[in-house]
N, C-alpha and C positions, 0 to 999 in steps of 0.2 A: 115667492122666492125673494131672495137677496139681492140683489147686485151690484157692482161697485161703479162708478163710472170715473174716469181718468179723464179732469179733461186740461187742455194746456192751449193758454190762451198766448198770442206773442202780437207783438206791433204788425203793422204792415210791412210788408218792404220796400212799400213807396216813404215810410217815413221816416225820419231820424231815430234812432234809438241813442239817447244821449248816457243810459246808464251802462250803456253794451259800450259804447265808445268810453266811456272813462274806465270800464272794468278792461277793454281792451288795451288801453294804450297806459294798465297798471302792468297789463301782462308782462308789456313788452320791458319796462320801466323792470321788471324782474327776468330780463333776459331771457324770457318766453315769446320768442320773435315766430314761431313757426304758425301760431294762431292769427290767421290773417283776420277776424272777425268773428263778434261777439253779439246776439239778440239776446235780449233776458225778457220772460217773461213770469206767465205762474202756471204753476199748477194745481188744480185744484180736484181733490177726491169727494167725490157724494156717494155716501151710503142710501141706496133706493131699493125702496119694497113696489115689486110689480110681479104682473102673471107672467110674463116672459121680457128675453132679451131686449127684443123689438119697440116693447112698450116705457122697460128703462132707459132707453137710447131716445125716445119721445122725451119723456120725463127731461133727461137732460139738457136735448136740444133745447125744449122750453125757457126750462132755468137760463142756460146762458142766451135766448134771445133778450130774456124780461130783466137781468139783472147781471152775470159774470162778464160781458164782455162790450164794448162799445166798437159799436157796429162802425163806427166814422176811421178809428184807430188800430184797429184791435183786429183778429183772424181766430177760430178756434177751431181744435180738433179730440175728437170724442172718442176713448175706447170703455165697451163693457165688459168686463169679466164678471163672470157668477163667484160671490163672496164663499 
């Protein structure tokens, strides 16, 4: 089977996020004051062939321990849906 994986990596919240602070304080610079706070991170979709959910949700985790996210800076979170 198919399956898609959604995963979305963002900073910590112990660290600065300086792109989130400059996209926030454009916001407001455009009189969009009601946003008190902005994290930017990524999102990333993987197309994974496996025998079930469980085993693309492995697949995943893999990927982002060996390569999508750094583990010093970085937090991630995984959803699978079947393609």
């Amino acid at each position: 089977m198919t399956f898609t994986a959604h995963i979305t990596v963002m900073p910590l919240k112990e660290l600065l996020d300086p792109q989130g602070k400059a996209v926030n304080e454009s916001l407001h610079n455009l009189s969009i004051t009601a946003i008190q706070d902005v994290r930017i991170g990524k999102h990333i979709t993987l197309s994974i062939s496996a025998e079930s959910k469980e085993h693309a949700y492995q697949i995943a985790e893999s990927a982002c321990q060996k390569m999508l996210y750094n583990a010093v800076m970085e937090s991630y979170a995984i959803v699978i849906t079947e393609a």
